[in-house]
C-alpha positions in Angstrom: -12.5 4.9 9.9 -11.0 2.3 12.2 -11.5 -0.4 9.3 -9.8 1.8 7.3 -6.8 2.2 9.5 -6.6 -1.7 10.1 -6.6 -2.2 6.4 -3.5 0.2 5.6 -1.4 -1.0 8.9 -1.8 -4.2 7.9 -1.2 -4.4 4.6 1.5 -2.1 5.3 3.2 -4.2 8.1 2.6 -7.2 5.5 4.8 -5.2 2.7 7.3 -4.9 5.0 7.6 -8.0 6.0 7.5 -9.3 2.2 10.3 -6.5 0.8 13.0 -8.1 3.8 12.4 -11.3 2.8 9.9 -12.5 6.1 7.1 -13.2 3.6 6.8 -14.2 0.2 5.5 -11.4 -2.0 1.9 -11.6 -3.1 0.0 -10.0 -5.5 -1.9 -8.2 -3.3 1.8 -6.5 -2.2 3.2 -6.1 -5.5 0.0 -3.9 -6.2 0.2 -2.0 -3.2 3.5 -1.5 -4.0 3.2 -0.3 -7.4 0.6 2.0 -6.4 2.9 3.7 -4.1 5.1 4.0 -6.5 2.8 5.9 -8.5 1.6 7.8 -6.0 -2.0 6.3 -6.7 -4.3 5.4 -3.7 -4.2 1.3 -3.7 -7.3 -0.4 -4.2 -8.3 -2.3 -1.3 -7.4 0.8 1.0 -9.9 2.9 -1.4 -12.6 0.1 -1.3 -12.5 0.8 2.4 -12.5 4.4 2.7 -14.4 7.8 1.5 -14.6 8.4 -1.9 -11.6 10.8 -3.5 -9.8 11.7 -6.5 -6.8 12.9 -4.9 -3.2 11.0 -5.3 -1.7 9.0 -2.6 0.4 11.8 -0.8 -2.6 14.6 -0.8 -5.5 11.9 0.2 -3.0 10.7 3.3 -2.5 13.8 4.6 -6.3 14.6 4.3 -6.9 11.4 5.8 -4.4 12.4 8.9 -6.4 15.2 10.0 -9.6 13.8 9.3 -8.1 11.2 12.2 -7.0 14.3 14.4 
């Protein structure tokens, strides 16, 4: 779980950092973008997690209280 965590803040935190113009925008960050804006779970967070079918919103919020 703590993989999992580190994965998302830091590609998160990299996204960020790429959409004001601190980073260049890689693939990797235009995916993870687009599957946000899709409201899909991005690949490299679901290679690191437990398997699911939900979309983006429903699986975060499962994944919040399996964290709590």
């Amino acid at each position: 779980m703590n993989i999992l965590l580190g994965v998302i803040r830091f590609s998160l935190f990299e996204l960020d950092a790429g959409l004001k113009g601190q980073l260049n925008i890689t693939d990797a960050m235009e995916s993870l973008a687009n599957s946000m804006a899709l409201n899909k779970v991005p690949a490299e967070w679901a290679k690191n997690a437990y398997f699911s079918k939900k979309a983006l919103l429903d699986w975060f919020v499962d994944l919040l209280l399996r964290v709590q």
